[in-house]
N, C-alpha and C positions, 0 to 999 in steps of 0.2 A: 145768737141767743145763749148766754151763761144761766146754766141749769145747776141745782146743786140739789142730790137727791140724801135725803134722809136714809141713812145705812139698813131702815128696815127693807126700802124701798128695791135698796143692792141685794139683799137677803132674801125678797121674794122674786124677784129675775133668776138668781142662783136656783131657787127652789124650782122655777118654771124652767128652766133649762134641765135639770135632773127630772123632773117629771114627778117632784113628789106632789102630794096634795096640799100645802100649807104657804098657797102663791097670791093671795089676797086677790085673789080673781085675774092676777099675770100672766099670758099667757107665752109660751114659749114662741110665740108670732110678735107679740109686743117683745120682748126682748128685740127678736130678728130686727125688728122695724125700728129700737130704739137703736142699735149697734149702726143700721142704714142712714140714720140720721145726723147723728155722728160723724159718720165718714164722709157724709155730702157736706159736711161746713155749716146742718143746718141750726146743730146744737153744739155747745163746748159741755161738756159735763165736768166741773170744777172738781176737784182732791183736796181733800183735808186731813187735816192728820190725827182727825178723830175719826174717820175713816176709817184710817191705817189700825185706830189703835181697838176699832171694835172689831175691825178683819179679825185682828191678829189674836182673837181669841178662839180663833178655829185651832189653833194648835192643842189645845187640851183635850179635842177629840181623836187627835192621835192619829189621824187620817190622810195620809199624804194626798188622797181624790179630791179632798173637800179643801182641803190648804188651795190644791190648784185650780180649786173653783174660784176660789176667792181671789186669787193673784189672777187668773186671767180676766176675769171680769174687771177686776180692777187697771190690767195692762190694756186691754182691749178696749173699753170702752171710755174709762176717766181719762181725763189731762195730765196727767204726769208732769209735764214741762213747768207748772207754777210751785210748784213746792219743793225747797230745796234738802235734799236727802244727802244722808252722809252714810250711806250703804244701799247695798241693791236691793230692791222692792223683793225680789225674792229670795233673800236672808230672814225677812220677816215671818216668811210660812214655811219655813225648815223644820224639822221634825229632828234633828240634829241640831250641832254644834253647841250656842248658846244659849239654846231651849230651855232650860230653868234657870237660869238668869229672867227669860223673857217672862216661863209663867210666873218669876216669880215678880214683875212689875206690872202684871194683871192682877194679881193677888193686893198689891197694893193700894193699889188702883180700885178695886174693889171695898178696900178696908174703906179708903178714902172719899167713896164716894154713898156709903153707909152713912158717915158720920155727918154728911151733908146733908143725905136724908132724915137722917136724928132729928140734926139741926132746923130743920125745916118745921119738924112737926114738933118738937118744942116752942118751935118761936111760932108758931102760929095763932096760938090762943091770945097770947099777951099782946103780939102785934095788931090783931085785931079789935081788943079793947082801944088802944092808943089810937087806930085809925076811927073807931067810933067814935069817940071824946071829943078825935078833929073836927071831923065831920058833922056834928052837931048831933049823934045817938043814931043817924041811919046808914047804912051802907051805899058808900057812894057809887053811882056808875061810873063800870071804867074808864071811860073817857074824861069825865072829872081830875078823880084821882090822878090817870096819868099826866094830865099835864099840872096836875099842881106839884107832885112828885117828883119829874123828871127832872125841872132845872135846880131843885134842891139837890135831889143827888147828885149830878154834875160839880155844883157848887163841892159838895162834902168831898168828892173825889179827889179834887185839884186841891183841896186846901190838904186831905189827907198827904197830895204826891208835894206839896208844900212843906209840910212839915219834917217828911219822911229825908224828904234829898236838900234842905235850908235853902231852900230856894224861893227867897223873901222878893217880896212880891210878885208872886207869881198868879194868885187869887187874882190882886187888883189890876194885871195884864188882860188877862182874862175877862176879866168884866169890862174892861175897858173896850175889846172887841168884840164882845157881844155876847152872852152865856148862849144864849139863843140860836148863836151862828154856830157854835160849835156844837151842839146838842144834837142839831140837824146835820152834820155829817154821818152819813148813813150807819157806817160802823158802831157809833158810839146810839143814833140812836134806836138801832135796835139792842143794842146788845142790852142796853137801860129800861129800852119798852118791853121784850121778852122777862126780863127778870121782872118789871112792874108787873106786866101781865099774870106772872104765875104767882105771883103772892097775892094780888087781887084774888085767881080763881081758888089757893089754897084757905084765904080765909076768910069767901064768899060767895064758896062752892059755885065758883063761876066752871070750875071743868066739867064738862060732861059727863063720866064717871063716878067725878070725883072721891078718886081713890089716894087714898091718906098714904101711901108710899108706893110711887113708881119708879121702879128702878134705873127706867131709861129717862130721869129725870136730868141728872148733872152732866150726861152726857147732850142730850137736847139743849141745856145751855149754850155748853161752847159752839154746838152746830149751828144754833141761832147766829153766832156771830161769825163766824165762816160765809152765812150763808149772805154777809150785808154786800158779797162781791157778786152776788149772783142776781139775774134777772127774775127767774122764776125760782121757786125753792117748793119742792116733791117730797110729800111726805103720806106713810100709812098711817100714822098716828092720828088720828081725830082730835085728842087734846093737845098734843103740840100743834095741828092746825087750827084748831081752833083761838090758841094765848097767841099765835103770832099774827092768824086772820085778821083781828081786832084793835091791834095796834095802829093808830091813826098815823099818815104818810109816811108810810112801812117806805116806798119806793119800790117795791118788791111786788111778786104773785106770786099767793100761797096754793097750790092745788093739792087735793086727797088722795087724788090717785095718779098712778104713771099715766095710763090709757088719759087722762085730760088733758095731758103734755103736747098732743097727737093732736087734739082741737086745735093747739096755738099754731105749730108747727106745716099745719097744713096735709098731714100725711096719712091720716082715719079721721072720719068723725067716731062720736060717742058710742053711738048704735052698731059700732063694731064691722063695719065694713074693711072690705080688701084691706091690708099694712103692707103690701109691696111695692103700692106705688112710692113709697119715701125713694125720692130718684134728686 
């Protein structure tokens, strides 16, 4: 089973392994019993490199303990062998060498992903008008929308990589084998149903919160589509489980917490029984 956990998910295992209090209910037994599962071939825990890139902001705490928290959990327990690096996993949590060079592409990174959130709650009013107008003055249910949505964006995609690279007729290839067929490649259609999904909830207060700028919003994008190689996808987030939950033949399972992972796996039930039998 390909597992691919939401980086809060790694951050509160770390937290249950130090023994602080801010572990979403993780326990340092559920870690023991996720790392046994792992090792028995029961789970692969996939690596992505947005992973990598929200690790690696443990460096600005300056803490060579906590750098190797995060590197060993990440050597320990994720897959390393899928993603191709062009340095050692642990150059990334060095406290040394070219540490401001790195915070300074956190820093960027940051800027970068402000202006996305700008972006977001600018376009949110206007986009909303335009989706009412469609829709005939009510707010559609998601399921509606997304599929009258999906295959238009596909279309706008391929005519945009059309344009971009002259690559004439390319649209009419495409349509020729089916918009439909390609839409449903898992990749494309989550990575299309996640975005659909989070403009629906930003501008029809379909999130639960719904709070007008999350920061762990652009990062949640790209993990959505990391996550289209995985079988199950683990997340603490309740609004990213909830915009991914929702998407109609995800091909995926979304779970809220680690400890449900343990239901499919066969190794604890829910009620929190024994986690050493993971054998």
């Amino acid at each position: 089973m390909k597992v691919y956990f939401d980086k809060n998910v790694l951050s509160h295992m770390i937290a249950a392994q130090r023994g602080d209090p801010d572990t979403y209910g993780v326990t340092r037994e559920d870690v023991n019993a996720m790392f046994a599962a792992a090792a028995a071939g029961k789970v692969t825990c996939l690596l992505s490199f947005m992973h990598l890139q929200e690790a690696s902001y443990v460096v600005r705490a300056a803490s060579a303990k906590k750098a190797n928290d995060e590197l060993n959990l990440i050597q320990g327990l994720m897959d390393t062998t899928r993603i191709p690096l062009r340095y050692e996993l642990s150059d990334l949590f060095r406290l040394d060498g070219d540490i401001e060079e790195r915070k300074k592409a956190l820093d960027d990174t940051d800027a970068h992903n402000e202006r996305l959130l700008n972006s977001f709650s600018e376009a949110a009013e206007n986009d909303r008008a335009l989706v009412l107008e469609e829709f005939g003055g009510k707010p559609p249910e998601f399921k509606e929308f997304f599929y009258k949505k999906v295959f238009m964006r596909m279309l706008t995609t391929i005519d945009r990589v059309e344009k971009q690279t002259s690559s004439i007729g390319l649209v009419d290839a495409c349509k020729a084998q089916g918009i439909e067929n390609m839409v449903r490649a898992r990749s494309l259609f989550l990575a299309d149903g996640v975005s659909l999904s989070y403009s629906h909830g930003r501008m029809f207060g379909g999130l639960k919160k719904k709070k007008q700028k999350r920061h762990g919003d652009p990062p949640d994008l790209h993990h959505a589509l990391s996550a289209s190689a995985c079988d199950v996808l683990v997340t603490h987030d309740e609004e990213f489980a909830f915009w991914m939950d929702r998407i109609p033949e995800k091909r995926i399972k979304v779970l809220d917490h680690v400890t449900r992972l343990f239901e499919l796996i066969g190794g604890i039930d829910a009620d929190g029984r024994d986690h050493t039998d993971i054998n």
